[in-house]
CHARMM-style PDB file with segment names, atoms N, HN, CA, C and O in Angstrom:
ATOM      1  N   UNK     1       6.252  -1.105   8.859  1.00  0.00      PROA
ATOM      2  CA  UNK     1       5.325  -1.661   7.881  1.00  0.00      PROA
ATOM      3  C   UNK     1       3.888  -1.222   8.176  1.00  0.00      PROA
ATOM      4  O   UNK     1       3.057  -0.867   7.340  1.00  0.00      PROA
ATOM      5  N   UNK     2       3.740  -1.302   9.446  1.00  0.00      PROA
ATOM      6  HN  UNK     2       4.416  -1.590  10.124  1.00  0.00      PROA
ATOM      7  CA  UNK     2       2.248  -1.117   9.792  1.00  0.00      PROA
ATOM      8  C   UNK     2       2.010   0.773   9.731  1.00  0.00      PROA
ATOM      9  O   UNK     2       0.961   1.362   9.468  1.00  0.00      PROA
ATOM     10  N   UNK     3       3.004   1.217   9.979  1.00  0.00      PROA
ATOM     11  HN  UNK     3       3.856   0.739  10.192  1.00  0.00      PROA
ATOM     12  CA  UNK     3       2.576   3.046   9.405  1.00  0.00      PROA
ATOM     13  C   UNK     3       2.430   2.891   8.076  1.00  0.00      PROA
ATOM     14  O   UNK     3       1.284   3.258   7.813  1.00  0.00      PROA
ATOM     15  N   UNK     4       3.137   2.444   6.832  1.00  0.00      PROA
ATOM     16  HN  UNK     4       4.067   2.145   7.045  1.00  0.00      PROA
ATOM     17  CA  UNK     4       2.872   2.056   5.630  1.00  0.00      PROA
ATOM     18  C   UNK     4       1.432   1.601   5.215  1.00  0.00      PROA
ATOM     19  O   UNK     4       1.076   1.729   4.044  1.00  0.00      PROA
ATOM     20  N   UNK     5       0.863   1.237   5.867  1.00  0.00      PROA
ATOM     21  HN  UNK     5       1.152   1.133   6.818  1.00  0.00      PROA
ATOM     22  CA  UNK     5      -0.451   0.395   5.904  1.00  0.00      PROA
ATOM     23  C   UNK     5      -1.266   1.590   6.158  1.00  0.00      PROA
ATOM     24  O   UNK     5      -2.296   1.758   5.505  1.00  0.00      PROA
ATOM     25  N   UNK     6      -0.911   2.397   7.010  1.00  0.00      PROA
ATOM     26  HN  UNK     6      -0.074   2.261   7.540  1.00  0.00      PROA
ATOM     27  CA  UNK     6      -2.093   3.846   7.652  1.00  0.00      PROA
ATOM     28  C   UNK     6      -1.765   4.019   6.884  1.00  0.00      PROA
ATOM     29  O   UNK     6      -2.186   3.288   5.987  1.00  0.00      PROA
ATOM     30  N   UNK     7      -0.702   5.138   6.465  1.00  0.00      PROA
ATOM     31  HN  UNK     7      -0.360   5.732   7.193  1.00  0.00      PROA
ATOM     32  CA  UNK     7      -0.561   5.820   5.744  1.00  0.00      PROA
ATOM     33  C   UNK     7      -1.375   5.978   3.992  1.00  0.00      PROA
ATOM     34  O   UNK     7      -1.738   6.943   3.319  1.00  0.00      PROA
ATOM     35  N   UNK     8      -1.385   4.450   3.784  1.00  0.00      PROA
ATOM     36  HN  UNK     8      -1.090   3.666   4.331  1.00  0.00      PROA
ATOM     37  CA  UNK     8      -2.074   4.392   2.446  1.00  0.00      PROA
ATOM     38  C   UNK     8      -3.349   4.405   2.638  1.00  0.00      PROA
ATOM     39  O   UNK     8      -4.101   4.930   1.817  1.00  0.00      PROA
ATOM     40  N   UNK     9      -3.786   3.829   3.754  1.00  0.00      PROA
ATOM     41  HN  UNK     9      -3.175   3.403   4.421  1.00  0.00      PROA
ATOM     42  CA  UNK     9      -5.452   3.690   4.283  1.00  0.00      PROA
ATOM     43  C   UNK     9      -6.181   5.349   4.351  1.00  0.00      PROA
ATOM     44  O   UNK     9      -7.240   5.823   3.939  1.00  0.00      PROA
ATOM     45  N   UNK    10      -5.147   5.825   5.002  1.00  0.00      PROA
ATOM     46  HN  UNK    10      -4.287   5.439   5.337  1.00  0.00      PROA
ATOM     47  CA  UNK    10      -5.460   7.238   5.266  1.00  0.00      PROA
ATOM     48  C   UNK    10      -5.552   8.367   3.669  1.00  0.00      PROA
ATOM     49  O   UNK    10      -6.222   9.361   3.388  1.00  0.00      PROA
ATOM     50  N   UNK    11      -4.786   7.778   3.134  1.00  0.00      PROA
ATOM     51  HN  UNK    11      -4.241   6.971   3.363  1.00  0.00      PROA
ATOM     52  CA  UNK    11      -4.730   7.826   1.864  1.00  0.00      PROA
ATOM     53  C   UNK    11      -5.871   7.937   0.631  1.00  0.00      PROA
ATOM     54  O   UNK    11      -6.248   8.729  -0.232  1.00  0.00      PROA
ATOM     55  N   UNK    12      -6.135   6.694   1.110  1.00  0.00      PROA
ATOM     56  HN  UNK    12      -5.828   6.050   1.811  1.00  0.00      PROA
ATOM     57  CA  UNK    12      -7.501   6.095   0.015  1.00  0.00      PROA
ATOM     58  C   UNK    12      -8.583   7.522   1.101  1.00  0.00      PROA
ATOM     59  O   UNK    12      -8.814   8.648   0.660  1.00  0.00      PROA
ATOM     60  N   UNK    13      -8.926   7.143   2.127  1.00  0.00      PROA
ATOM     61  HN  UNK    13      -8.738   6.229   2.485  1.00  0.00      PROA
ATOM     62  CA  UNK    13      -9.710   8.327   3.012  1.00  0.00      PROA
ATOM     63  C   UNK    13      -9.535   9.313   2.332  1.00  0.00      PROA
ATOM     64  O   UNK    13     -10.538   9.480   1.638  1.00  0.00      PROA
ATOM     65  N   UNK    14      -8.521  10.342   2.087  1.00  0.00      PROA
ATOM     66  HN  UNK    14      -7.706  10.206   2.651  1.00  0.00      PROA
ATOM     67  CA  UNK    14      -8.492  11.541   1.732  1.00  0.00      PROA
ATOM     68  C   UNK    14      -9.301  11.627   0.289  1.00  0.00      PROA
ATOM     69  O   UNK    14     -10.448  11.985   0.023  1.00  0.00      PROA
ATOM     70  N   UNK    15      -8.156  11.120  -0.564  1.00  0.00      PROA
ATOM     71  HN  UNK    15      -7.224  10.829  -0.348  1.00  0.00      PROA
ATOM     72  CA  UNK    15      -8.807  11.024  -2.111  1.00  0.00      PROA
ATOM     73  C   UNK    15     -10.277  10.516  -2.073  1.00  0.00      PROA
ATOM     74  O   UNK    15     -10.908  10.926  -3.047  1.00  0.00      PROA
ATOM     75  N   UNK    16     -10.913   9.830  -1.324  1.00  0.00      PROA
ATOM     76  HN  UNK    16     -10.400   9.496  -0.533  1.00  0.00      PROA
ATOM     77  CA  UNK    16     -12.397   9.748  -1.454  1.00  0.00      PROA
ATOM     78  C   UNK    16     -12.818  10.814  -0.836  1.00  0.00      PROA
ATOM     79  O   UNK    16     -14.045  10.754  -0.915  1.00  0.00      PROA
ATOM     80  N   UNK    17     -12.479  11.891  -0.184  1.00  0.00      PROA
ATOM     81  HN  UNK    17     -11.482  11.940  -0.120  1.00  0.00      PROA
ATOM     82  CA  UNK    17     -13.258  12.759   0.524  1.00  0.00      PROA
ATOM     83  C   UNK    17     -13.009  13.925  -0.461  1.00  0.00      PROA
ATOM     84  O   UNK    17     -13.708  14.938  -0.466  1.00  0.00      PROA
ATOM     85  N   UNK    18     -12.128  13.748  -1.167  1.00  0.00      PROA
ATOM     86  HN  UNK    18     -11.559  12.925  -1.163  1.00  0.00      PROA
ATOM     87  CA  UNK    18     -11.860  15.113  -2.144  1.00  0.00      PROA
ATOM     88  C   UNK    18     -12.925  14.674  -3.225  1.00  0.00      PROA
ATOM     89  O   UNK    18     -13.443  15.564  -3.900  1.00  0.00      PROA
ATOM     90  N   UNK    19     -13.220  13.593  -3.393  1.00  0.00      PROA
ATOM     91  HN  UNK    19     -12.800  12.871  -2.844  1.00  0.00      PROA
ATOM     92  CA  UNK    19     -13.846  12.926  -4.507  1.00  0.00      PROA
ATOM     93  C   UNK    19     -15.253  13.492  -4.510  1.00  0.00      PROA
ATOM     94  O   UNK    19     -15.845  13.969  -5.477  1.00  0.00      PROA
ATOM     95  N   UNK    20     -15.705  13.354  -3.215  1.00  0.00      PROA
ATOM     96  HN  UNK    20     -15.224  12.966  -2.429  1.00  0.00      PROA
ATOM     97  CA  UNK    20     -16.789  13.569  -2.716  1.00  0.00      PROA
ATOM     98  C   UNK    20     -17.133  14.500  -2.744  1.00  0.00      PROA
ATOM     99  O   UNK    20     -18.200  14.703  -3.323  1.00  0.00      PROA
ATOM    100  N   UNK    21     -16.132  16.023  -1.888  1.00  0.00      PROA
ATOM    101  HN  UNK    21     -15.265  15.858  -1.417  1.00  0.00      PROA
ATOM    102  CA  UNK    21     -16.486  17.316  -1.793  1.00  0.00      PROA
ATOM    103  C   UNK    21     -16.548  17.842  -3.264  1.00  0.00      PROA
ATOM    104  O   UNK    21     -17.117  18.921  -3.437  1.00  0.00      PROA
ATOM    105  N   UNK    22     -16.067  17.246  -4.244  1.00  0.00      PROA
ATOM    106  HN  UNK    22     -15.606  16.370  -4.103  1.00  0.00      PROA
ATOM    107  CA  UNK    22     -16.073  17.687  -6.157  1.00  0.00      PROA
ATOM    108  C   UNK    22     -17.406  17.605  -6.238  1.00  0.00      PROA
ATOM    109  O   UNK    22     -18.205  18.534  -6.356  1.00  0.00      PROA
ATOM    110  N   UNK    23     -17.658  16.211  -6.154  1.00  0.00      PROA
ATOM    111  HN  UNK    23     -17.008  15.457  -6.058  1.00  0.00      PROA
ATOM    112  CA  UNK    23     -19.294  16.038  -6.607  1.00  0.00      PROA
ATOM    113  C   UNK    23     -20.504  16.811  -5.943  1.00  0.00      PROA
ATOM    114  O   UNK    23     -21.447  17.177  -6.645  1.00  0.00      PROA
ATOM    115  N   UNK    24     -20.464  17.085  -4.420  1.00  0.00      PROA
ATOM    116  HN  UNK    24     -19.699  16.788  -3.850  1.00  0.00      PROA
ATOM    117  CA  UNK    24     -20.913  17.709  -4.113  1.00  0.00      PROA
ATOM    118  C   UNK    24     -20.728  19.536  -4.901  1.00  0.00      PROA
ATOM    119  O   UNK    24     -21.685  20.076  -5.455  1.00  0.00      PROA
ATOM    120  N   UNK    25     -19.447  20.161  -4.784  1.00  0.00      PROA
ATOM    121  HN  UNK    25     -18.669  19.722  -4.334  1.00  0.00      PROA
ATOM    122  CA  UNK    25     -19.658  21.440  -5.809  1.00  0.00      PROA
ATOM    123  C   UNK    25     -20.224  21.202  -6.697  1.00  0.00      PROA
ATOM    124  O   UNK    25     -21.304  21.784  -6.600  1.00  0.00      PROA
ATOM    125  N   UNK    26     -20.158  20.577  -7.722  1.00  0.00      PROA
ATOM    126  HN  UNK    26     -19.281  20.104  -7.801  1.00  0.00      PROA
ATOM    127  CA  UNK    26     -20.801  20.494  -8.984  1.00  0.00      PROA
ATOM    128  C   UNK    26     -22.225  20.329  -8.517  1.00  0.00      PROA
ATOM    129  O   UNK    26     -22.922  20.494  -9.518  1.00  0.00      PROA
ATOM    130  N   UNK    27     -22.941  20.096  -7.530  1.00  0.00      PROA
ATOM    131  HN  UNK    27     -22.374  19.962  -6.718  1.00  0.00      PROA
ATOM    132  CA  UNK    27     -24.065  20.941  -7.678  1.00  0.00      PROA
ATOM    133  C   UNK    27     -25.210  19.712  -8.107  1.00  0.00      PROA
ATOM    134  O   UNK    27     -25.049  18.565  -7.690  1.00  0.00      PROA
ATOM    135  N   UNK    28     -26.344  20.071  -8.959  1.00  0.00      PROA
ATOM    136  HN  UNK    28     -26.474  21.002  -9.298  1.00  0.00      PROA
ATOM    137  CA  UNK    28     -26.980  19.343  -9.861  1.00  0.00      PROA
ATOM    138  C   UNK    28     -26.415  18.984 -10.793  1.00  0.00      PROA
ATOM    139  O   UNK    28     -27.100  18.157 -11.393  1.00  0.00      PROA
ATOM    140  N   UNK    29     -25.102  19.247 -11.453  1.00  0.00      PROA
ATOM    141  HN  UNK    29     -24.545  19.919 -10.965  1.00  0.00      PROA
ATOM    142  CA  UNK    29     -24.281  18.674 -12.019  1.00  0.00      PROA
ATOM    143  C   UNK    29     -24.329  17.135 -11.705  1.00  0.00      PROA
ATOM    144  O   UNK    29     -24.943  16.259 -12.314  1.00  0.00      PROA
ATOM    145  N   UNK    30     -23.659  17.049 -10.786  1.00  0.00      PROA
ATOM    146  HN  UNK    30     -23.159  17.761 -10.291  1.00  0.00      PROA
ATOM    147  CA  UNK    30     -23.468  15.876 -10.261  1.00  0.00      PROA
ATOM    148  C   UNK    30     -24.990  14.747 -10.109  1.00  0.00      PROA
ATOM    149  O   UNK    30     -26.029  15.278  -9.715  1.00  0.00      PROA
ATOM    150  N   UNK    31     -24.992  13.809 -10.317  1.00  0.00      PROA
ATOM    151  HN  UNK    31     -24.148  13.378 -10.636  1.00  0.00      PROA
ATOM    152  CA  UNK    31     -26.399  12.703 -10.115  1.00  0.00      PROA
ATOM    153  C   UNK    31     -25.960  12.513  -8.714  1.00  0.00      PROA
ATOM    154  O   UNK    31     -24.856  12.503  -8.170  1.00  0.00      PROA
ATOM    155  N   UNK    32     -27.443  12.332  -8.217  1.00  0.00      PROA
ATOM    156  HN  UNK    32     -28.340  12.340  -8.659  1.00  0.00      PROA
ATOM    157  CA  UNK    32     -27.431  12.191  -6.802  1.00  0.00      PROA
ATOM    158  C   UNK    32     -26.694  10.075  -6.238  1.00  0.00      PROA
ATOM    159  O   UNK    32     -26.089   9.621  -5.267  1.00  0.00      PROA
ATOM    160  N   UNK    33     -27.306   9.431  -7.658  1.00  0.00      PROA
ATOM    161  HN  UNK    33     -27.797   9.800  -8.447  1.00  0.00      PROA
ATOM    162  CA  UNK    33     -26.665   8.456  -7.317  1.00  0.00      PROA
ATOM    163  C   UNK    33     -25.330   8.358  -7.067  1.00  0.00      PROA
ATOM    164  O   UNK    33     -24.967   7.772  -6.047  1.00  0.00      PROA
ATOM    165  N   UNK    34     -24.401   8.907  -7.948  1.00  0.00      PROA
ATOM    166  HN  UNK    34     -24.696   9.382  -8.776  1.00  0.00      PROA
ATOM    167  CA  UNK    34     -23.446   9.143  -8.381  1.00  0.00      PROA
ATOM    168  C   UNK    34     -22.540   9.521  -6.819  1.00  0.00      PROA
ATOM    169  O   UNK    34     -21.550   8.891  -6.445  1.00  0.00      PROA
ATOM    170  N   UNK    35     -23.172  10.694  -6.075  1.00  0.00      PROA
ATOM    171  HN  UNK    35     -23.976  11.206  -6.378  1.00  0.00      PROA
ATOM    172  CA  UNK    35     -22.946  11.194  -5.020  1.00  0.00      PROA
ATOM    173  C   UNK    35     -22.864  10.416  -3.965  1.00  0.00      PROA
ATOM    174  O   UNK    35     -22.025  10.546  -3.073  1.00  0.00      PROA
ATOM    175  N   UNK    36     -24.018   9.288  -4.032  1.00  0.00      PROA
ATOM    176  HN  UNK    36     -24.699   9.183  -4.756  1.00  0.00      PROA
ATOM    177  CA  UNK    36     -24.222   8.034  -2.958  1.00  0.00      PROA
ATOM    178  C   UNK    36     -23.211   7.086  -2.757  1.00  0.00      PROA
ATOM    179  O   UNK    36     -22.663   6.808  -1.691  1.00  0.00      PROA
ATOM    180  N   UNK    37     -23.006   6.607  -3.875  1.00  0.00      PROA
ATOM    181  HN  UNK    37     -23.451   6.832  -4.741  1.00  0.00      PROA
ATOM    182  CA  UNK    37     -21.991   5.965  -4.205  1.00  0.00      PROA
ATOM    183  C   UNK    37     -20.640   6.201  -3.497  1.00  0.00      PROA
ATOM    184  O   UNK    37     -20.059   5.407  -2.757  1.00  0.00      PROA
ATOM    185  N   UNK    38     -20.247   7.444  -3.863  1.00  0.00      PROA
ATOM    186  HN  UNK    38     -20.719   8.089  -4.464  1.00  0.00      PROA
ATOM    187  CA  UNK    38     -18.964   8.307  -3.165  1.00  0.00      PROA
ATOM    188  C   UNK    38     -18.822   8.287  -2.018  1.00  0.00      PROA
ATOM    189  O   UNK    38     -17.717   8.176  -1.487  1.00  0.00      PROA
ATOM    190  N   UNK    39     -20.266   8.421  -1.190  1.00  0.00      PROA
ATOM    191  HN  UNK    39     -21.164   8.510  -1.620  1.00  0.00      PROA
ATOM    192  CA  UNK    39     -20.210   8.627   0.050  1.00  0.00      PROA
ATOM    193  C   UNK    39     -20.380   6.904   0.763  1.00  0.00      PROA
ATOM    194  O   UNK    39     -20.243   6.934   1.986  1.00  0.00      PROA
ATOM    195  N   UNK    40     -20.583   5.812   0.327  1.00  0.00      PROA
ATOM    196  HN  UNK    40     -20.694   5.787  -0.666  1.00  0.00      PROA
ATOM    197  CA  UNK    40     -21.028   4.642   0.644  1.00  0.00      PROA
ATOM    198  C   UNK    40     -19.220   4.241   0.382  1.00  0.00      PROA
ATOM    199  O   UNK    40     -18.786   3.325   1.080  1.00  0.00      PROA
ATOM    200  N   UNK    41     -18.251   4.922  -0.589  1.00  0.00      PROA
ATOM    201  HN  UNK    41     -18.604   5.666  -1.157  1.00  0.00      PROA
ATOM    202  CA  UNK    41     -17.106   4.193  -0.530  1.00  0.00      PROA
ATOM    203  C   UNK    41     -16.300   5.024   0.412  1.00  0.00      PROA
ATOM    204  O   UNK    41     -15.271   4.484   0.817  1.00  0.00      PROA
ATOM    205  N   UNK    42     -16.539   6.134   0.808  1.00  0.00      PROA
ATOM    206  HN  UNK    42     -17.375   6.573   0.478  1.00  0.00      PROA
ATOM    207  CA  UNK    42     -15.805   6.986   1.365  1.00  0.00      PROA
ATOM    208  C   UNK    42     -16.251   6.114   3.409  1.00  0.00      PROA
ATOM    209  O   UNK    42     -15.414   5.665   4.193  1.00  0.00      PROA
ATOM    210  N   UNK    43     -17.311   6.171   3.550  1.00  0.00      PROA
ATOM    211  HN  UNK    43     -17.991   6.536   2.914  1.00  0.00      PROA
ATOM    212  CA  UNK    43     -17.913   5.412   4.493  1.00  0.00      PROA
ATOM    213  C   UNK    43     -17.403   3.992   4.502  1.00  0.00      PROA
ATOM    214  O   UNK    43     -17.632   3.577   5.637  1.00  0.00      PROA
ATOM    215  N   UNK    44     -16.888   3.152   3.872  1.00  0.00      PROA
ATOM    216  HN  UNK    44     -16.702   3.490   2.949  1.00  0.00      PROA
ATOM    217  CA  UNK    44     -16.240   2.175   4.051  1.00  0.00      PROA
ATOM    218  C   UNK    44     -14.929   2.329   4.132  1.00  0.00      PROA
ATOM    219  O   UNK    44     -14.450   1.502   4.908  1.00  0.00      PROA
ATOM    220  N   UNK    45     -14.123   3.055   3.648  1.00  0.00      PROA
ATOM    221  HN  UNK    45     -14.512   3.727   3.018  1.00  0.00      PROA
ATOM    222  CA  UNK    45     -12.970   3.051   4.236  1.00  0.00      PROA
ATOM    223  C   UNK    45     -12.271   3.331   5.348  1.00  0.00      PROA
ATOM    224  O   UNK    45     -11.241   2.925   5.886  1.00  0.00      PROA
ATOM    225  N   UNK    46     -13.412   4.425   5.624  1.00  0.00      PROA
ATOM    226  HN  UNK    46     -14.249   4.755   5.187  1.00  0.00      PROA
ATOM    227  CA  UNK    46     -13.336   4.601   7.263  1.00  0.00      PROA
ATOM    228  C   UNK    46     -13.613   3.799   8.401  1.00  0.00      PROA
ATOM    229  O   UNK    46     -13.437   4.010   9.601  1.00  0.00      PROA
ATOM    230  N   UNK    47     -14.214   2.568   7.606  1.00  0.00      PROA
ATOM    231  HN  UNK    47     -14.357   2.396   6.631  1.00  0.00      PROA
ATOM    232  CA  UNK    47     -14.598   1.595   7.984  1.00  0.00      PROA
ATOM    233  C   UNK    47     -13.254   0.786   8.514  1.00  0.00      PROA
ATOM    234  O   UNK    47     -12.863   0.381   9.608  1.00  0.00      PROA
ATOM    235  N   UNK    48     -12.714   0.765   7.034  1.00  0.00      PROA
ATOM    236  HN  UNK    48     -13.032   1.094   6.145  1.00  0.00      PROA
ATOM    237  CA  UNK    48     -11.623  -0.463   6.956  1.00  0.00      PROA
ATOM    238  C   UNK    48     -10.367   0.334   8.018  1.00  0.00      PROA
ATOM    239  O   UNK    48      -9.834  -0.339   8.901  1.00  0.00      PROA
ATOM    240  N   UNK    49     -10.016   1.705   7.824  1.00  0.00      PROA
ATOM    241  HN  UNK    49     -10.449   2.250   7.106  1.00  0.00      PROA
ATOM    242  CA  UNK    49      -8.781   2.743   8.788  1.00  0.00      PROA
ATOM    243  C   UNK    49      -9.544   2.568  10.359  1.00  0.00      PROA
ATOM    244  O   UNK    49      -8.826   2.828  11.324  1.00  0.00      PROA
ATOM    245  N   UNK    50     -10.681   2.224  10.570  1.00  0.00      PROA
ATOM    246  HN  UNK    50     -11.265   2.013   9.786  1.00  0.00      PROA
ATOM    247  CA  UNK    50     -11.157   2.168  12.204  1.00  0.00      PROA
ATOM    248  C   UNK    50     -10.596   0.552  12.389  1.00  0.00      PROA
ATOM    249  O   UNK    50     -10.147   0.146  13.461  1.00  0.00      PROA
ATOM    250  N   UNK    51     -10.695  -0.228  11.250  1.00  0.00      PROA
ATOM    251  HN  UNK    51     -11.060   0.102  10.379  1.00  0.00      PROA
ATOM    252  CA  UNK    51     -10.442  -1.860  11.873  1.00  0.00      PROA
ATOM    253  C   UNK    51      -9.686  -2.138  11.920  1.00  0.00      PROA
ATOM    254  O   UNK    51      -9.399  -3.167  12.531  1.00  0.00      PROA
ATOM    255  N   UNK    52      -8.638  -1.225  11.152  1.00  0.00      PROA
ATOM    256  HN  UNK    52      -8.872  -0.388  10.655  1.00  0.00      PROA
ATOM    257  CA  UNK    52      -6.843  -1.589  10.996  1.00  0.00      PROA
ATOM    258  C   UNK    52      -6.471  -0.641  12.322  1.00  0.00      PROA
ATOM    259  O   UNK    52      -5.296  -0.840  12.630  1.00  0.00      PROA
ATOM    260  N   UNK    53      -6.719  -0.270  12.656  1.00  0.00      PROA
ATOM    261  HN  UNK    53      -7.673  -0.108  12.406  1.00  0.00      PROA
ATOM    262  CA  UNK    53      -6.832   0.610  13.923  1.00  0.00      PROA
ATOM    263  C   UNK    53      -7.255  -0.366  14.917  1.00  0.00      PROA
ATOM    264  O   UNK    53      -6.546  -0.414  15.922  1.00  0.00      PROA
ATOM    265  N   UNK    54      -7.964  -0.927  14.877  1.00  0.00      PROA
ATOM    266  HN  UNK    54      -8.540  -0.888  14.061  1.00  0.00      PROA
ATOM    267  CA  UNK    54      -8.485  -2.295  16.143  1.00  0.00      PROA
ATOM    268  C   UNK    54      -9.802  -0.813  17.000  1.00  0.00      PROA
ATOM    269  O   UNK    54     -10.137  -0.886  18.183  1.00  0.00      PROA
ATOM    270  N   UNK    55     -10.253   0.239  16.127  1.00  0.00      PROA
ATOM    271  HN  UNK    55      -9.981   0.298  15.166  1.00  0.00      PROA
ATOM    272  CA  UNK    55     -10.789   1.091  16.959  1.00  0.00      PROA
ATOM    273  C   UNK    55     -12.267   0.622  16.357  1.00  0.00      PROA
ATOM    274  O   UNK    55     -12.625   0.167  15.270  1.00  0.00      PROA
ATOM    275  N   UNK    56     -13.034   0.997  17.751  1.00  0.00      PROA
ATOM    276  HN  UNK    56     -12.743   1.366  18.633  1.00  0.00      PROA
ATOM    277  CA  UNK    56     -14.844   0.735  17.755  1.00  0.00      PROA
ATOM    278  C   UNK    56     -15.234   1.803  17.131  1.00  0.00      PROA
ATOM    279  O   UNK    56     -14.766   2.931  17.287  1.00  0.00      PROA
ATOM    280  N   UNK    57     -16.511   1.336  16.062  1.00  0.00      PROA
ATOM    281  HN  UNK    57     -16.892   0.420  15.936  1.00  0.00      PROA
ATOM    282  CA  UNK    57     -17.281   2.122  14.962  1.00  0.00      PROA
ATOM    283  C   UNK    57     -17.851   2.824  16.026  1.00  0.00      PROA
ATOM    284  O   UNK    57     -17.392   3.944  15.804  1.00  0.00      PROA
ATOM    285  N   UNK    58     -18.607   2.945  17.131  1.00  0.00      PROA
ATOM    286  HN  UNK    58     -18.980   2.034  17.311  1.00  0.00      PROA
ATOM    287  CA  UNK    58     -19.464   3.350  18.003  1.00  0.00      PROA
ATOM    288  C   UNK    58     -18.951   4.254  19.340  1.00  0.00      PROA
ATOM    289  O   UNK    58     -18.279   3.668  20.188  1.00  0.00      PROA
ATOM    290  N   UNK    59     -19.191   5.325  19.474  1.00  0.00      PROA
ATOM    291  HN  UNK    59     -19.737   5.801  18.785  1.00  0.00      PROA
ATOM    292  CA  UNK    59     -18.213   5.873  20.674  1.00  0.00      PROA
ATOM    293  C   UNK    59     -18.573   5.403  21.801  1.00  0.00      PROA
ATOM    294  O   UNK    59     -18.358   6.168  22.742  1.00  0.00      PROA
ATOM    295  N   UNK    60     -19.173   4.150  22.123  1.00  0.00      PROA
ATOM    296  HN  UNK    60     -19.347   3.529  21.359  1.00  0.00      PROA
ATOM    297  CA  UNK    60     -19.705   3.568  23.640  1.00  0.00      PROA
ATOM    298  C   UNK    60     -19.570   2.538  22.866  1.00  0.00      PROA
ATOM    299  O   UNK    60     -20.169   1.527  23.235  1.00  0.00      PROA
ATOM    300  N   UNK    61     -19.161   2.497  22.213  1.00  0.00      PROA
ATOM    301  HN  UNK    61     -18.674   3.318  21.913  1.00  0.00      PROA
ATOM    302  CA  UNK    61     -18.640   0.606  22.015  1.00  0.00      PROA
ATOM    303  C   UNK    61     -17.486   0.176  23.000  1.00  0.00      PROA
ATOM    304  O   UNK    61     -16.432   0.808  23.063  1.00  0.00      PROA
ATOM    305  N   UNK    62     -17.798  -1.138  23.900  1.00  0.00      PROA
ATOM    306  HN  UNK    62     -18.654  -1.652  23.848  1.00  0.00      PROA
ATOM    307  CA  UNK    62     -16.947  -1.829  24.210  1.00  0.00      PROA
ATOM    308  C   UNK    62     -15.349  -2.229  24.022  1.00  0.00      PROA
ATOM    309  O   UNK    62     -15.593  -3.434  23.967  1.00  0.00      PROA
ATOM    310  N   UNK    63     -14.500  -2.198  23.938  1.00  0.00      PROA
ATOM    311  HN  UNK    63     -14.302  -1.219  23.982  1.00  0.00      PROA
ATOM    312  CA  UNK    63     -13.432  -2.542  23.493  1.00  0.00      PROA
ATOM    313  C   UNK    63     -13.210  -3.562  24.326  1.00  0.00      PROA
ATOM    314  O   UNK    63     -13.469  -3.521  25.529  1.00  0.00      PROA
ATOM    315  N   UNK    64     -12.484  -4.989  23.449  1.00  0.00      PROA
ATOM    316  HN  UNK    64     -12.273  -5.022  22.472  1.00  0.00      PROA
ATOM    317  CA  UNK    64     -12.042  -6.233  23.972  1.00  0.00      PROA
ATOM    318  C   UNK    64     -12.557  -7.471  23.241  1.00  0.00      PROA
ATOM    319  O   UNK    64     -12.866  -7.585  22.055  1.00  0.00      PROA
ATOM    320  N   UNK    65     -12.579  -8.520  24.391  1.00  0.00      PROA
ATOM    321  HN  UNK    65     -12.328  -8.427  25.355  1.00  0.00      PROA
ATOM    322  CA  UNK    65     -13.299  -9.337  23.501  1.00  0.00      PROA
ATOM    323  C   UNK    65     -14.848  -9.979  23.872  1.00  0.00      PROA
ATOM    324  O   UNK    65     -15.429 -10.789  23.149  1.00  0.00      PROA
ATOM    325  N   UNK    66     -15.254  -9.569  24.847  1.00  0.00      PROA
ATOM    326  HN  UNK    66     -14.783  -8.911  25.434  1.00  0.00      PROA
ATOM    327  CA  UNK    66     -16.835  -9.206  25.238  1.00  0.00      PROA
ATOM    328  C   UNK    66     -16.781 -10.177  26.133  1.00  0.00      PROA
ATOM    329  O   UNK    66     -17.658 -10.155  26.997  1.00  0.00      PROA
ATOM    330  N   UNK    67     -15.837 -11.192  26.173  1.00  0.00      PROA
ATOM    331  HN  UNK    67     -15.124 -11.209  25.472  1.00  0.00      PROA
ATOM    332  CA  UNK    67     -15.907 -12.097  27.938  1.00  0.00      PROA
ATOM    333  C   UNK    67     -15.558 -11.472  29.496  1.00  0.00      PROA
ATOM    334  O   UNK    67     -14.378 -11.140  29.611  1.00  0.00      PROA
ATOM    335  N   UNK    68     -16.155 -11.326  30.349  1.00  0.00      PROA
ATOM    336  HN  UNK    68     -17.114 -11.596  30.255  1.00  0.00      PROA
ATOM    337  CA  UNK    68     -16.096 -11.149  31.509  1.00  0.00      PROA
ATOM    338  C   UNK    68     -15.919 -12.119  32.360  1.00  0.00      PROA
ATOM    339  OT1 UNK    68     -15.865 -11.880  33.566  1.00  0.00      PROA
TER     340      UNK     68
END
């Protein structure tokens, strides 16, 4: 169940990054808001695949639960 869960997470990741690299070709085509946007949802999902992961946003982040 829980590869089912990556798998789609990883999922949504891709299709926003293809989403992204489009808008970016198109150039001035594309509105820069438009572009922000893409990249603010594409940036959260990587968000959400690092937390379903139990992995730290930060590469010197701590792992645990911060009691010593």
């Amino acid at each position: 169940m829980a590869d089912m869960e990556f798998k789609k997470r990883l999922d949504q990741v891709e299709e926003l990054y293809n989403e992204l690299y489009e808008l970016r070709q198109r150039g001035d085509d594309a509105g820069k808001e438009e572009i922000v946007l893409a990249e603010m949802r594409l940036d959260n999902a990587w968000r959400e695949l690092y937390a379903f992961m139990e992995l730290p946003l930060a590469p010197d982040a701590q792992t645990g639960d911060g009691t010593e």
